[in-house]
N, C-alpha and C positions, 0 to 999 in steps of 0.2 A: 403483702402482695409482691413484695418488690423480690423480698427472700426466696417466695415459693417461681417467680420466675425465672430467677439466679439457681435455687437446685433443679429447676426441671430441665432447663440450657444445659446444665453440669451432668444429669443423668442421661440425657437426648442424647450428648457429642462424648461419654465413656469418658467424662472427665479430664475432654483434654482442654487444655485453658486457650490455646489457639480457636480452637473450631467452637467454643463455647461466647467465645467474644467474636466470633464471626455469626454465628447464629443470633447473638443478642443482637447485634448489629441489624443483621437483614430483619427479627421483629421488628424491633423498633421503629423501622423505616418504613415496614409496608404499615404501619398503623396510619401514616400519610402518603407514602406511595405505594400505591398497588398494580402489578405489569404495564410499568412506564405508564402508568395515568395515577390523575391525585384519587385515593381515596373518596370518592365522592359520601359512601355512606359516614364514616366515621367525620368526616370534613364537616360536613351537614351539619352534626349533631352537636362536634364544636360550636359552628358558626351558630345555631341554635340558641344554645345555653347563653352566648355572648350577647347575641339580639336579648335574651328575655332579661338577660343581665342591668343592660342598658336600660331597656324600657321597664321595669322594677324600678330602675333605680329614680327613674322620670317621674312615672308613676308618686314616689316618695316626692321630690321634686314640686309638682306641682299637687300637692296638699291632695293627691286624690283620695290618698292611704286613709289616712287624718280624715276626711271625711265621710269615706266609708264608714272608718270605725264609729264614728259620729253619730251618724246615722244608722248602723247596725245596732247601737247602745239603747235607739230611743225604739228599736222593733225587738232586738234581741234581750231578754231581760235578765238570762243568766248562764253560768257554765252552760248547761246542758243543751241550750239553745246553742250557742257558740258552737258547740262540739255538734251538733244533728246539722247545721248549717255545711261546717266543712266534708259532712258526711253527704248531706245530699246531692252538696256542687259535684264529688268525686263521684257521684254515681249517676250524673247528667250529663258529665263533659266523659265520653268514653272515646271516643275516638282513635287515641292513643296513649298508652302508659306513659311514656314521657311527656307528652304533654297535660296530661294529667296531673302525673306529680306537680309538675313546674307549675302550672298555672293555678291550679286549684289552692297550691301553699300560698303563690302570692295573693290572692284575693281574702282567703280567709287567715293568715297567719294577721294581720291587724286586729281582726276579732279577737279569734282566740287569745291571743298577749294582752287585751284590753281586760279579758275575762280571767285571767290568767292560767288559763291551761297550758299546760307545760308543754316546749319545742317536741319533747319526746311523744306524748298525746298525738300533738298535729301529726308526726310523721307514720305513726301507726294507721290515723286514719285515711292518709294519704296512701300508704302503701297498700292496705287492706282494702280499696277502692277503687285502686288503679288499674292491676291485671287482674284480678276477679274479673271485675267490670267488662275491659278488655274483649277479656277471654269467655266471655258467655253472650257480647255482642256480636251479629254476622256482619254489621257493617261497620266495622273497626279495623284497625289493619290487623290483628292478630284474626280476628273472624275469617278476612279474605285469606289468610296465609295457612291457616289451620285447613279450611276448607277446598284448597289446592291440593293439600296432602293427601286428605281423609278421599277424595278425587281419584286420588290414583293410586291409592291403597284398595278403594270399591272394586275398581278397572281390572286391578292385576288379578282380584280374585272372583269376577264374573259375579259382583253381586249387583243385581240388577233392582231390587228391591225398593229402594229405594235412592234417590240421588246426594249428592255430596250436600248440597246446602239442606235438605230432609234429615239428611243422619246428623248435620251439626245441630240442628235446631233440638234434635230429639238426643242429644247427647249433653243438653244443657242442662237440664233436672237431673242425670247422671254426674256432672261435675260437681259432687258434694262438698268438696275443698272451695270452691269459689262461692257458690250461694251459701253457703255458713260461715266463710271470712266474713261476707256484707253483712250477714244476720251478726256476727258477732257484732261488730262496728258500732251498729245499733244499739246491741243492749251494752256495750259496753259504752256511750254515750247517755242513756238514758237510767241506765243504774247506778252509774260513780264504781264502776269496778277497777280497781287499780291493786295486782298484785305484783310480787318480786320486785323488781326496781324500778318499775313502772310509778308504784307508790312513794318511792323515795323522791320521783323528779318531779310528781303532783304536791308534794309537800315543799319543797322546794319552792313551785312555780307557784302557790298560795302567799308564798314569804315575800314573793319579788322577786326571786330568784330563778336563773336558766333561762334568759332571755336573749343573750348576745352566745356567739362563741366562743367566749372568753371563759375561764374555770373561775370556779370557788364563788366568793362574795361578788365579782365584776363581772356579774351577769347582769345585772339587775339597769338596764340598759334598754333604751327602744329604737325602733329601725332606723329612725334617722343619726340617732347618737352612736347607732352601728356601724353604720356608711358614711357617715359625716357630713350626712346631707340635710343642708336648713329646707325644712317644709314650708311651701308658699301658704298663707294665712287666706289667698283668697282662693282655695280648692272649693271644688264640688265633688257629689258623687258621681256624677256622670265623666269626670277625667281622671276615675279609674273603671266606670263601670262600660263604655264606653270604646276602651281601648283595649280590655279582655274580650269583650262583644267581637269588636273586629279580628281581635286574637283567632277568637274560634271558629268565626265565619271564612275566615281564611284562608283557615289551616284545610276546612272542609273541602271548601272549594278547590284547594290548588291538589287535596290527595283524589278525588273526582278528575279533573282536569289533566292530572299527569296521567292517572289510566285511562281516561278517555283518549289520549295523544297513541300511548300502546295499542290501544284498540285498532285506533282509526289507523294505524301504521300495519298492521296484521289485516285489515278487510274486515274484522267485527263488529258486527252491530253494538253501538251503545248501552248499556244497562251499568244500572248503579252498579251490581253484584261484583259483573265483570271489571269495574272500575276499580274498584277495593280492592282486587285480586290482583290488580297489576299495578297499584297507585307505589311510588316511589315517595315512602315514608319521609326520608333525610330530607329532599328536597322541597317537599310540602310542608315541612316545619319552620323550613329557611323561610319560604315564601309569604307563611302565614306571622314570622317573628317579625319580619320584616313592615309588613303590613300593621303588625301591634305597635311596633314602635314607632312609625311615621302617624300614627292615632295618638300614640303619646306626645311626640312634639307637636301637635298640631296644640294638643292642649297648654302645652307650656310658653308655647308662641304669642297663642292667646292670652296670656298674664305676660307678655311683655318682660318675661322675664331675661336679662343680658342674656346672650348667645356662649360668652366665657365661663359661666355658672351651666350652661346646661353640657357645654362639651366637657368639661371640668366631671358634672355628675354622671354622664353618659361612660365615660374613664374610670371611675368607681366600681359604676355597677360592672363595666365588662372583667375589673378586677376582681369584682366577689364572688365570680365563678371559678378565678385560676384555681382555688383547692378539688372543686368539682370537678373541674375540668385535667384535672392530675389524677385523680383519681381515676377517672374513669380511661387516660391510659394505661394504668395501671391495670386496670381490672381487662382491658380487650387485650392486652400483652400476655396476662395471663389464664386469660383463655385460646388464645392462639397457643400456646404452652400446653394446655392441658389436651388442646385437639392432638396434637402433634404426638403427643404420648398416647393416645386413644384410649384414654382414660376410656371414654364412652362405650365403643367398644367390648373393652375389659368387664366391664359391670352389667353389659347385656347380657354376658355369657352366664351371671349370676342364673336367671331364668331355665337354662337348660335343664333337661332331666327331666325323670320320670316325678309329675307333680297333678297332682290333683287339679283335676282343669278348673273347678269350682273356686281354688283356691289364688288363682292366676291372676283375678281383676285387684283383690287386695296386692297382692306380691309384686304388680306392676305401679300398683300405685305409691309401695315405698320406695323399687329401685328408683322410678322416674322420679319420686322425691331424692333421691341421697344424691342422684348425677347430675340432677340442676343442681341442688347445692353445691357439690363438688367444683360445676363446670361455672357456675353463676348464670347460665342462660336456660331461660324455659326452649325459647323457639329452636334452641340448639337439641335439647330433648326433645322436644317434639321431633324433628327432623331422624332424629335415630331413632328414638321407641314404637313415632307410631307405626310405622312396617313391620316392624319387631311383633307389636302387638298384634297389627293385621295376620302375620304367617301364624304366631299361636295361635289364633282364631280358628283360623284355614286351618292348622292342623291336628285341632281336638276339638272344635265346638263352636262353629260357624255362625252360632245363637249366642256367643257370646262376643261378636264382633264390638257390637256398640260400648258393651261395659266394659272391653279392655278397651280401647280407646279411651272412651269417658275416663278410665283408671289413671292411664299418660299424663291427660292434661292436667287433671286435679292434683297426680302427682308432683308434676312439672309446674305449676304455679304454687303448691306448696313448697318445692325445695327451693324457687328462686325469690320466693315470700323470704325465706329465711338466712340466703346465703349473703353474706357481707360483701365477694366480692359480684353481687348483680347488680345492672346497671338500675333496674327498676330502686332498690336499695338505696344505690348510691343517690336517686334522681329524689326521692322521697325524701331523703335524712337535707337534701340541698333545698328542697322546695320548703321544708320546715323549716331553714338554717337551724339544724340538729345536730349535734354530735352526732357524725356517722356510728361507731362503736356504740353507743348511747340507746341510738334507736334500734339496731338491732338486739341489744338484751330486750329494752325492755318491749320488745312486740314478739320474742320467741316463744315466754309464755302461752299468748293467747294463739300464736301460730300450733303450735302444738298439741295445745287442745282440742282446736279445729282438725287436726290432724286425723287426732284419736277417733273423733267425728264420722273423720271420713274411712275410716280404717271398719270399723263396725257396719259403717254401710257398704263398704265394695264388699265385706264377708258375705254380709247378708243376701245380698245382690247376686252373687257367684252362687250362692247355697238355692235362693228360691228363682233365680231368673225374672225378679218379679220388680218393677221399679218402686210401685207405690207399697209394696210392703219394707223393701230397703229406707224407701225416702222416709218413712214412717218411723222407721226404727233408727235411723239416725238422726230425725228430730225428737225424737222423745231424748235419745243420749245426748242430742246439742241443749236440752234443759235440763237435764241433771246436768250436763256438765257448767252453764252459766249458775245453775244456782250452787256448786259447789265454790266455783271461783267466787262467786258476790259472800257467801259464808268466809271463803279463805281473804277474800278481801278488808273484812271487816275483824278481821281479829288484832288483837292486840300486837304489836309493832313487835316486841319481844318474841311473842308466840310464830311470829308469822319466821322471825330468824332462824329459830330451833325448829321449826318445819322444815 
């Protein structure tokens, strides 16, 4: 990332090494300051990571980890339990991708490591969980932010038909990319599919191995021998179960509360919908980490544990995020990079031309895939394509408003499913403590076959105008296509190379 921000500075300023380092400069700075004020979104999401940092690290600390896992041993009886656990917390806590990943890793990664499902596992299911989810819920911040657009997309083109929150809800069984990531999720929890390297790091994590950050044989390591934190012997599950509880009650309340504050500052009546639309994400996560981790010390207080051993661990944990947290300036610098080139743009213009209007909901759903991958952001897609999408509608086939749309988003959450530098990526491979690189191999696989998925259903879709004959024929293709991967899964290790 750092490369691809260094050539894009160098091709932006014509190569000149003055105005190349004056540019990197001014990035760099507005990543914290933005026209003379801090950063508040990007600030947020530090101070974020750092809170869950800390209270993780507590969490460890006062034996809650340990105790979970304790007690999830004597409910959960094997992998596959392990694995449908971490699948259904990520498909209950939707609220927000980011807090999704984060939280859902730390609650279930003690399982999982118990059972030994491998880091790379967790973070598939993490990821496959988080924006889908997201992105098919209306009260999530992607639902209110999604549903602003699609708003004034209907507006510009007098479609009276139906209203914004109507066309999202009925553009949710159209995002084939999202309901077949979660289906996949499933069977791949419930089968033992593990293809490409995905299979290498479950054969590993069977061995003991892939547990820390660390390479090779000095994996084989558990959370506290990772952070260096002694676990208190007298934990319960309630001082971890307890402090995620407040985690998520919190985070709800203060993303409600911040758009109820916009409302009530504009004259509008109060409503959930309206709240979501206007809730300020960064600062509700602050609110709600904040809130987590004064539940965590509350429990470490309680075991009388010295105050020098927890500020000592609270120091740890906010250390285990500096790679996370590099990263992901890493990845906003080089997306301020890639806007600034109009990458986006450039790739919209791909759709131009004399094209088969039938053929438009597929075609939108691969460019929207290649430029979230490209750009690392869906909602940054979303913002360019769906207008994009709305004028093609408007100008061949006004019946096809909903399925280019629907085409965007499923696009747009497949390419930033798969691009290494998305922030959802980076937050997933972090909530697993995964090998960033690691988790993206080994979840492209199954991203891609969900692709293919969806690629057969937006044809279908475009060709009959017909949802339940598309949705139909894309699930019969999502079963040939699991039973061909559970077939490629089980073949011979050799066999599976020379494929």
């Amino acid at each position: 990332m750092g490369v691809g921000v260094l050539l894009g500075a160098v091709l932006l300023t014509d190569f000149s090494a003055g105005a190349t380092v004056g540019y990197l400069s001014t990035t760099v700075s507005s990543l914290f300051i933005d026209d003379g004020a801090i950063n508040s979104w990007n600030m947020s999401i530090v101070a974020f990571l750092l809170l869950l940092g800390m209270m993780t690290a507590l969490l460890t600390l006062s034996g809650g980890t340990r105790a979970f896992a304790e007690w999830a041993q004597t409910r959960i009886k094997s992998k596959r339990g392990a694995k449908l656990l971490a699948a259904f917390l990520g498909v209950f806590i939707f609220v927000d991708d980011y807090f999704n990943s984060l939280a859902v890793g730390s609650i279930a990664r003690p399982v999982t490591d118990r059972f030994y499902v491998s880091r790379a596992k967790l973070a598939y299911i993490l990821d496959s969980t988080a924006a889908p989810m997201c992105v098919l819920m209306p009260a999530s911040s992607w639902g209110a932010y999604i549903i602003t657009l699609i708003g004034g997309i209907l507006a510009s083109h007098g479609v009276t038909d139906y209203s914004a929150l109507s066309a999202f809800v009925q553009l949710a069984p159209m995002n084939f990319y999202a309901v077949f990531a979660l289906a996949m999720v499933f069977v791949v929890a419930w089968f033992q599919i593990d293809v490409g390297p995905m299979k290498k790091h479950e054969i590993q994590a069977s061995q003991g191995r892939g547990f820390d950050e660390g390479d090779d044989d000095s994996r084989a390591k558990d959370l506290n021998d990772e952070l260096e934190i002694d676990e208190s012997s007298n934990g319960r599950v309630a001082d971890l179960v307890l402090p995620i509880i407040a985690l998520i009650f919190a985070t709800f309340f203060f993303m409600i509360f911040t758009g109820y504050q916009v409302l009530a500052a504009e004259g509008i009546a109060f409503n959930i919908l309206g709240a979501f639309e206007n809730t300020d994400v960064g600062v509700s996560l602050c609110y709600g980490g904040l809130v987590g981790l004064i539940s965590a010390l509350v429990s470490v207080i309680r075991q009388k544990i010295p105050m020098a051993d927890v500020a000592k661990t609270m120091w740890i944990g906010a250390k285990s995020m500096s790679g996370a947290i590099l990263i992901l300036l890493f990845a906003w610098s080089i997306g301020s990079v890639i806007g600034d080139m109009e990458t986006g743009k450039y790739l919209s213009t791909l759709v131009q031309g004399n094209i088969d209007p039938t053929l438009l909901p597929m075609i939108l759903f691969v460019l929207a895939g290649i430029m979230a991958f490209s750009t690392g952001t869906s909602w940054g897609t979303f913002g360019i394509m769906l207008p994009i999408a709305g004028d093609l509608a408007g100008a061949t086939d006004i019946a096809l408003m909903l399925p280019m749309l629907g085409a965007v988003l499923a696009g747009s959450v497949f390419g930033d499913h798969c691009s290494p530098i998305s922030d959802t990526t980076i937050l997933s491979s972090t909530g697993a403590r995964c090998h960033h690189i690691d988790h993206v191999s080994t979840q492209l696989p199954y991203a891609l076959s969900v692709a293919f998925v969806s690629i057969i259903g937006f044809l279908i879709l475009g060709i009959t105008d017909s949802l339940p004959v598309a949705f139909m024929a894309a699930t019969i293709t999502f079963i040939l296509v699991c039973v061909f991967l559970s077939w490629l899964s089980r073949r011979p290790k050799g066999t599976i190379a020379n494929a």
